[in-house]
N, C-alpha and C positions, 0 to 999 in steps of 0.2 A: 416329733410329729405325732398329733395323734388320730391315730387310727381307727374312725369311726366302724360300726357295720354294715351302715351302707356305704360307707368309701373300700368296705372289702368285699362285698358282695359286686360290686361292678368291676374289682382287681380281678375276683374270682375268674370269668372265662379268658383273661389276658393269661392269667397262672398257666391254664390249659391251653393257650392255645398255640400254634405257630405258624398259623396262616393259609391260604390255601399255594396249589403248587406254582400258581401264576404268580406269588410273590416271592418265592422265593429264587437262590441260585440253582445250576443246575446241582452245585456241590452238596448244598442244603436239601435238595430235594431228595438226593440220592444218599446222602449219611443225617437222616436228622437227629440223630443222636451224637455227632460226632463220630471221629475216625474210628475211635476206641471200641465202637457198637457198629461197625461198620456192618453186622450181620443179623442186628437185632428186626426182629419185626419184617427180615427180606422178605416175605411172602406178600406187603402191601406198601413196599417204600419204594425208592426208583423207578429202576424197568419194571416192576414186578409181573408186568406178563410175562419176562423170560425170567421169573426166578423157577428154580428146583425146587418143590417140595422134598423137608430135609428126610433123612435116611428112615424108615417107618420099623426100626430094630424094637420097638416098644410101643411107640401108639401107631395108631390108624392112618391114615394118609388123610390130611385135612381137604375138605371140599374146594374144587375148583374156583379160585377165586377171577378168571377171567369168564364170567358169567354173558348170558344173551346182555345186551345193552338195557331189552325192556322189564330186565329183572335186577337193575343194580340197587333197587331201594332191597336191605336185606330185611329188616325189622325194624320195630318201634317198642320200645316200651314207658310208663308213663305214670306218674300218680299226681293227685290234689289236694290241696288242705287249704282250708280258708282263703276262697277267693283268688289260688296261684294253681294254676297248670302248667304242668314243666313236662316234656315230652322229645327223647332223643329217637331221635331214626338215623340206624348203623346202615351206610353203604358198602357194598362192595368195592373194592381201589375203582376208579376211575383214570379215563388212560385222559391222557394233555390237551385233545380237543376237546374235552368234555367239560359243560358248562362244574362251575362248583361252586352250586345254589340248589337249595331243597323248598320246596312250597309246601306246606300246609293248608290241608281245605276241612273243611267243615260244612256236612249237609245241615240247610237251613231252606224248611218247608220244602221240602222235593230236589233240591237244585243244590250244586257242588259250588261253594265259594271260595274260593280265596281269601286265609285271613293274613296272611305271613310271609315273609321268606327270611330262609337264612342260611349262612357259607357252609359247609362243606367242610369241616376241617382237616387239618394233613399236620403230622400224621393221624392216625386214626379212623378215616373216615366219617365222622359222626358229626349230623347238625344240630342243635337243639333250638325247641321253641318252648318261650315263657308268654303263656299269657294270662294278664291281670283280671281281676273281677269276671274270674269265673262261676258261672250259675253252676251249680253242686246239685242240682232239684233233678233236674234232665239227665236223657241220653243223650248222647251225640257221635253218629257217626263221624270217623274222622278218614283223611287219606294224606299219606305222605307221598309229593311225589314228584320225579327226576325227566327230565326233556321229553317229550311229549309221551310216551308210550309206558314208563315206567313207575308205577306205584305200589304202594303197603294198605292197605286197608284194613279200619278195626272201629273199636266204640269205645268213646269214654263215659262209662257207668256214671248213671249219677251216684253222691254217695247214699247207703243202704242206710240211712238213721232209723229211719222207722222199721227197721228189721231189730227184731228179739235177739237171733243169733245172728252172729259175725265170726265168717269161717276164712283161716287164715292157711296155706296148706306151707307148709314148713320144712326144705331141702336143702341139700348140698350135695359137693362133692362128685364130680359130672364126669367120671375118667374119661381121658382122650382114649385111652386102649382098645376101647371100644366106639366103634366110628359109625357114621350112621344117623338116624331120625329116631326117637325114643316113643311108638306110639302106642306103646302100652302101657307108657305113664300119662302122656297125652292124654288119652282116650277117656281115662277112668278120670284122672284132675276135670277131666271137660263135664263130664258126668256127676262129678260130688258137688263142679260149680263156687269153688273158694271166691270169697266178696275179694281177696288180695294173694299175692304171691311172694312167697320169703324165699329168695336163694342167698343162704347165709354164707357163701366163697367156694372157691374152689369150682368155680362154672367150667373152668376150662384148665385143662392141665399141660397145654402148650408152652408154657414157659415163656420162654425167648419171640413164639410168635403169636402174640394177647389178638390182633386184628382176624388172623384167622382162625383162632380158637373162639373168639367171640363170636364170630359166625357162625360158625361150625353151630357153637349152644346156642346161636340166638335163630337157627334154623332148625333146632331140634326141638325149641319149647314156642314157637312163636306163635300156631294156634293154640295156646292158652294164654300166653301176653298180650295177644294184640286189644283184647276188651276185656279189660279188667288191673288194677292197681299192680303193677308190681317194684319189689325193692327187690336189689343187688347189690352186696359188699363183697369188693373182691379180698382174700384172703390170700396166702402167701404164696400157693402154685399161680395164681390169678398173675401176682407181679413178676414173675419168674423164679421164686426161691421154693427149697424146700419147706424151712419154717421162717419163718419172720417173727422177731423182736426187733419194733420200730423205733425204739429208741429214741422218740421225736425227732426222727428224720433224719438223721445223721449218715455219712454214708458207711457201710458195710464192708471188710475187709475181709471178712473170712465166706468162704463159698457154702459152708453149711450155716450161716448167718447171724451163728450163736453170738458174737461179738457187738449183735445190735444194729439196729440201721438198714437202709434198703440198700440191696444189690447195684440195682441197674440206676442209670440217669432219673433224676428228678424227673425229664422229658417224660420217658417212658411213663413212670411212675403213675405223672399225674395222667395223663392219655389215657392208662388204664382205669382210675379213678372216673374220668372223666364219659369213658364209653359206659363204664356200667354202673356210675352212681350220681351222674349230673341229675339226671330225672327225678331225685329225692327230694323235697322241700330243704330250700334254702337250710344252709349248715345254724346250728344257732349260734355258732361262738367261727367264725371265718378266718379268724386270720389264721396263717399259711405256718406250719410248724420249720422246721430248720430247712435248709438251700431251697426254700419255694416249693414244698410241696405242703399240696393242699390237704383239706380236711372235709368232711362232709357227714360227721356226728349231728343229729338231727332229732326230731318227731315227724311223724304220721298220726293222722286222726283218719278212721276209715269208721263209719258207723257207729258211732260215738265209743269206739275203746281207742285208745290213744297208744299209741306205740314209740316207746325210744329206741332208735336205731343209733348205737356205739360202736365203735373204733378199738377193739379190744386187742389190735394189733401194734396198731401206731406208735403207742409214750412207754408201752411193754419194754421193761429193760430189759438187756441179754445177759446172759447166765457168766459166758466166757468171761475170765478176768476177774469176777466178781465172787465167785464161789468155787472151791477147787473142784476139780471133776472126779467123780465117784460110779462114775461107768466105761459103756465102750464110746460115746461123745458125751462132749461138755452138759449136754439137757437129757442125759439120762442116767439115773441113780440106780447103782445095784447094790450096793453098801450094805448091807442086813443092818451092821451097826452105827449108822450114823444117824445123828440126831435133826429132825427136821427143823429145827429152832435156829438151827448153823446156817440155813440157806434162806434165812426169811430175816435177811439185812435191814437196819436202816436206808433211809432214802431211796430202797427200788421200790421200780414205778410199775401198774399194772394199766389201770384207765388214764392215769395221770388223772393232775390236779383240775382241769380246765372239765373232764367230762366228770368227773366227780362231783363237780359244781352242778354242773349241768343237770345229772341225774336229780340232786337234791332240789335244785326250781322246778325241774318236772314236776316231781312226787308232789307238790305242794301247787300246780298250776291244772284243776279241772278243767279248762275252760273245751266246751265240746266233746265230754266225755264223760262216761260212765264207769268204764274199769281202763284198767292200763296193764301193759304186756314193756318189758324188754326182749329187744332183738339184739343179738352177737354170734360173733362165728363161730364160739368154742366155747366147752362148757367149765364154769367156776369148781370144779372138782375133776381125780383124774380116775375116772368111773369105767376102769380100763386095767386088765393087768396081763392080759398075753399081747403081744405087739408084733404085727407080723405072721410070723408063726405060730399055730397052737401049742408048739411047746416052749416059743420063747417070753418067758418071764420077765416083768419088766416092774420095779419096786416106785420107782416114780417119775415122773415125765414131764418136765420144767417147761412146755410147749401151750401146756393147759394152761387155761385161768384159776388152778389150784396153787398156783405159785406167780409172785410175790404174796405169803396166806396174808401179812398183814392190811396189804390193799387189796386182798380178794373179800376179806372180811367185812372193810369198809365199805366194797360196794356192794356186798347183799346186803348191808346194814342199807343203803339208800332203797336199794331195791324193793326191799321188807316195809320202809315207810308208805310206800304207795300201795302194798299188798298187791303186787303182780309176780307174774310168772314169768320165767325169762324162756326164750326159745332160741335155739343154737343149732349146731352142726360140726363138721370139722373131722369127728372123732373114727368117722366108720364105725361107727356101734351106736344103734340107738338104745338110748336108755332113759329111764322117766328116774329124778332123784329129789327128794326135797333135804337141801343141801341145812347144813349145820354150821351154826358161827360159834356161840357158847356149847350151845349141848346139841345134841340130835334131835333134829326136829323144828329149831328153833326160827330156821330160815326159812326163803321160798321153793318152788317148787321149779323145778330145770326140765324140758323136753329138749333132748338130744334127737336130730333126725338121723336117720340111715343116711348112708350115702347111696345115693341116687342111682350111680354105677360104677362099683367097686374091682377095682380089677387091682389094685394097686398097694394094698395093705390091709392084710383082716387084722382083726381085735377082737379080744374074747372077754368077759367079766364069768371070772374062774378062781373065786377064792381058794388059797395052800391049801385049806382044811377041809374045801368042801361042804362046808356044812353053811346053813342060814345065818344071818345078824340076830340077836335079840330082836323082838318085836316086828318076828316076819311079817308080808303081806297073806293077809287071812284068805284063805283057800285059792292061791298062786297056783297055777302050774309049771310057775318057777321054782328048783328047790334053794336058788340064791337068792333071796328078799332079806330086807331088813336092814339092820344098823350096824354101818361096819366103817371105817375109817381107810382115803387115801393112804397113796405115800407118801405125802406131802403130810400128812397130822391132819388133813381137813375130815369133819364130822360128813358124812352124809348118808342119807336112808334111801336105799334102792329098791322102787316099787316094781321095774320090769325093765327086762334086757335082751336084745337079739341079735343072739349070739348066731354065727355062720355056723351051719352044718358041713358045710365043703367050701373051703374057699375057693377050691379049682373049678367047682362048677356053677356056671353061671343066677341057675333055677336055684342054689341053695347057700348064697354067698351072703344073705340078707340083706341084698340090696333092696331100696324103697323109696317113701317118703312121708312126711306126718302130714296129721291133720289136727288142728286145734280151734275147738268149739267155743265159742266165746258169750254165755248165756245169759242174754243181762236182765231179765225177771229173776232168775234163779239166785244170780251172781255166783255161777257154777262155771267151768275151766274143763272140758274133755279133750284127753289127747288121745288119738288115733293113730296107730302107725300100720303103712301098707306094705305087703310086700311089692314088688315090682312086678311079678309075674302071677297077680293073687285074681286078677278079674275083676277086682274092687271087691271080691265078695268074704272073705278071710282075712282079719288081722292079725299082726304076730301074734302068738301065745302072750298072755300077761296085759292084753292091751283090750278095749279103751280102758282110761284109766278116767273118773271124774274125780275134781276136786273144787272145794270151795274159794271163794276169793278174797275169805277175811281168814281163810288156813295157812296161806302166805307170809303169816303171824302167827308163826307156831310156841311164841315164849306162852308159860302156862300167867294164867292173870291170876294177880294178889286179889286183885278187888275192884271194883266196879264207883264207876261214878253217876251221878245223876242221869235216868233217861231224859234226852234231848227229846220235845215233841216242838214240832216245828210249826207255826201259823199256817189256813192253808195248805197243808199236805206239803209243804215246800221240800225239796231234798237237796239243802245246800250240803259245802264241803264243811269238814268239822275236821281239826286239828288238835291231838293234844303232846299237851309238853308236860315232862317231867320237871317242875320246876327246881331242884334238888342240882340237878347237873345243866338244865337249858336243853336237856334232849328232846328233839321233836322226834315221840314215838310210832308215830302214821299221820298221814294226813290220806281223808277217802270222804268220798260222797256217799251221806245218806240216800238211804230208799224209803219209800212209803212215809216220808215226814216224820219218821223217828230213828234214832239213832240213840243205842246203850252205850258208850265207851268204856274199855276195860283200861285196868293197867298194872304195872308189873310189879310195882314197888309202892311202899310207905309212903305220909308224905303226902304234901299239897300237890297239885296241880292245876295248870290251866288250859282252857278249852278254847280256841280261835275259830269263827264261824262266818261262814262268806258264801256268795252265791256260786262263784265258782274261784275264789281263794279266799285263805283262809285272813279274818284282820277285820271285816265287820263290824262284827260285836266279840267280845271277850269274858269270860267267866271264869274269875279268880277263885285261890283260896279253897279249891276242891278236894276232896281227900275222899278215898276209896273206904267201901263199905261191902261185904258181902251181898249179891246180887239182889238177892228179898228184900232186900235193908238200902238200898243205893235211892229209892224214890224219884221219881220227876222232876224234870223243870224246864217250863213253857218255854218257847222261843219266838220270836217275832225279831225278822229285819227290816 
């Protein structure tokens, strides 16, 4: 059969869905996971007006989910890209007389219209609406809303193009232990005014009950969601595990899930999927990885930088089985002598093959865009070495995107071709690194965010020796900068780290979140990170950090090939290839109708040239020359 992708984009909400409660048994309504889960998600399955909130030994007590009637729309969150508006609003459970239909309105010229309706789904609670040939130019109020009295209200921004900068504000990590409204991040996020919202995983640490942990967060950030872009990937507390290696979907046998594969039912799985990452633009590659669960690897275009949103959980192979273990669990090494060569196997998987692709169409697809950003929930190095405790040392941690190195490599090699910066989370320590594939320096540049609210695991960046990397950060008030190598063997250069002063106490745990400045006259990259308790007016020590968007290509250049001058001022994309090996060494959009290309090696090369990809026109037979000496050559498309 083959499997077009729009015969899988219309599978897609069937993957997610299982109906409202008027369809199903009472048996189904009451276990929808099966007997086996007969306790998963009880806070919003069955009776759940007489469920128990579970025992509060560790987290907080989740918010009452039998709410007034005229308050069961909980949130909405939403983005757009080319002409598609995709938009979920999370209910609270709804009890059996209760209609299970959401409507969409939109103000048009003074008055509330009606454009939509759509089911309710169970489990989960959550409707979504998709609409086509959306104008992008405008504002528009919008309202989500449930039987006469109950609504959400917010605005969908038009997008910001003709804005210079495009600020992207950059989080994770939302412990449940602490329960509550978060309005001192609120407040300051409302204030800085981000064009979108990144929560890279970890929104909820409820485990077992995703509906009312999503609540819980989607009532603690919602005035800052409800008008304005935001994305969500849930990461492995999100599904119920501690770490997740997804192993392309397989299921999961061991309870710390080093074995690979997901814990809980596909059901659940995608549910969770589905409450907090439907709202993403359509996935670009859909079909459904092993027993039906879905995928939603993607782009965003917000203000013309373009953003890949990856999956850095999913095709991740698990350690267990596959390398012996050389700690106190399978994914953590204290071996002083063991060689990192021994754990970076043939055939494992880190993005797998399918987002690998993915990345490499991106780097090479401008279309509506000026610079380009990856988004993922963990960062490509393990920029980390007290774990937990300040005195517990930790040599390296198979969790990170530092491991599998040989497909860590590969994807900062994609990543390096578009010259962007990756943004992450996950780690509880924020740290700025511009990560190393060959040598130091050679790759892009990583922002790690703090975790948002950390109660749950500090982390320190605390080298044995103490002392700086080669080639510190010049006049840090860090005395750890520089060039210093994981446990894993990965190269990377640490420009700034924020480290806990107490983890016991709240004001000095380094809780926060980032901010990244996206400057496209400049073609400049600032990250900002905040404390949580700063007033918006103090950033960590070592921070903002600016950097360039062609430093993202940090190999040093052999030599230069002809300046490109473009017809017109034009600033098409320009591509070049090593012709030597067929390696495409970037592909980026010129500015101001000129473009110098460098390049790293001996040797012909060829230049591909396109308005917004590369294939045009083409210019053979090139060969690098010392910059003074590289000369001109006009272009016209």
């Amino acid at each position: 059969m083959n499997l077009t992708r729009r015969f899988l984009l219309k599978l897609t909400p069937l993957l997610f869905w299982r109906g409202s409660t008027s369809s199903l048994t009472a048996a189904e309504a009451a276990l929808p996971y099966g007997e086996a889960y007969s306790k998963l998600d009880s806070l919003a399955v069955g009776e759940w007006w007489n469920a128990k909130a579970p025992s509060a030994k560790k987290a907080a007590l989740p918010p009452a989910m039998n709410v007034s009637r005229d308050e069961v729309v909980a949130f909405a969150l939403y983005t757009h890209d080319h002409g598609v508006l995709k938009l979920t609003a999370q209910f609270f459970p709804l009890k059996p007389d209760e209609a299970r239909e959401a409507r969409l309105e939109f103000q048009r010229d003074g008055a509330w219209v009606e454009v939509t309706k759509e089911a309710i789904l169970y489990p989960g609670w959550s409707a979504h609406f998709r609409i086509e040939k959306w104008d992008a130019k405008q504002n528009v109020a919008y309202r989500v809303r449930h039987g006469e009295k109950a609504m959400f209200e917010g605005l969908i921004r038009r997008d910001p193009i003709d804005k210079n900068e495009i600020v992207i504000a950059n989080m994770s990590c939302n412990s449940s232990r602490t329960g509550g409204l978060r309005p001192e991040i609120v407040e300051h996020l409302r204030a800085q005014n981000p064009d979108l919202l990144f929560f890279a995983g970890d929104q909820t640490y409820r485990h077992t009950e995703h509906t009312a942990g999503w609540i819980e967060f989607g009532l603690q950030f919602r005035d800052v969601m409800r008008d304005r872009p935001t994305i969500c990937i849930p990461d492995d507390h999100d599904v119920g595990q501690p770490n997740l290696w997804g192993e392309n979907g397989k299921q999961c046998l061991r309870e710390d899930g080093s074995d690979g594969g997901f814990l809980y039912p596909p059901e659940y799985v995608n549910q969770v999927q589905r409450q907090q990452a439907w709202n993403l633009p359509d996935p670009v590659d859909p079909a459904p990885v092993e027993r039906g669960i879905t995928v939603y690897f993607t782009r965003l275009r917000v203000g013309g930088v373009d953003f890949a949103i990856l999956e850095d959980r999913k095709f991740k192979s698990g350690p267990f089985g596959k390398i012996p273990v050389m700690g106190p669990r399978p994914d953590h090494i204290n071996d002083p002598a063991y060689d990192p060569k021994t754990v970076d196997l043939p055939g494992l998987q880190l993005l797998g093959e399918r987002q690998e692709k993915f990345l490499r169409d991106w780097a090479q697809d401008w279309t509506g865009c000026e610079m380009k950003a990856v988004l993922s929930a963990t960062s490509f190095c393990g920029a980390v070495h007290m774990h937990g405790k300040k005195d517990e040392r930790l040599l390296a941690d198979l969790d990170c995107n530092g491991w599998p190195q040989t497909p860590r490599n590969r994807a900062l090699e994609e990543i390096r071709r578009a010259w962007a910066v990756h943004l992450c989370g996950d780690q509880h320590l924020a740290v700025v690194t511009k990560q190393g594939i060959r040598e130091h320096g050679d790759g892009p540049y990583s922002f790690t965010s703090p975790a948002l609210v950390n109660t749950t695991y500090g982390r320190w960046w605390h080298p044995l020796d103490e002392n700086p990397g080669p080639n510190p950060v010049p006049g840090s008030p860090l005395p750890w900068t520089g060039d210093f190598k994981d446990g894993l063997g990965n190269k990377l250069s640490m420009l700034a780290y924020a480290n806990p002063p107490d983890i016991n106490d709240e004001r000095q745990r380094a809780d926060g979140y980032g901010i990244a400045r996206f400057d496209k006259k400049t073609r400049q990259i600032t990250f900002e990170c905040w404390p949580r308790f700063s007033d918006a007016k103090a950033q960590f020590p070592g921070w903002p950090i600016t950097v360039s968007m062609e430093s993202n290509d940090g190999r040093d250049a052999l030599g230069w090939l002809p300046e490109l001058v473009f017809e017109n001022g034009a600033s098409p994309v320009v591509q070049v290839i090593e012709d030597a090996t067929g390696d495409i060494l970037y592909t980026v959009r010129a500015q101001g109708g000129r473009f110098h290309p460098r390049v790293y090696s001996a040797g012909k090369h060829t230049i591909k040239i396109g308005a917004d990809k590369p294939g045009e026109k083409t210019l053979t037979a090139l060969e690098p020359k010392p910059k003074a000496e590289s000369g001109q050559q006009n272009v016209k498309l």
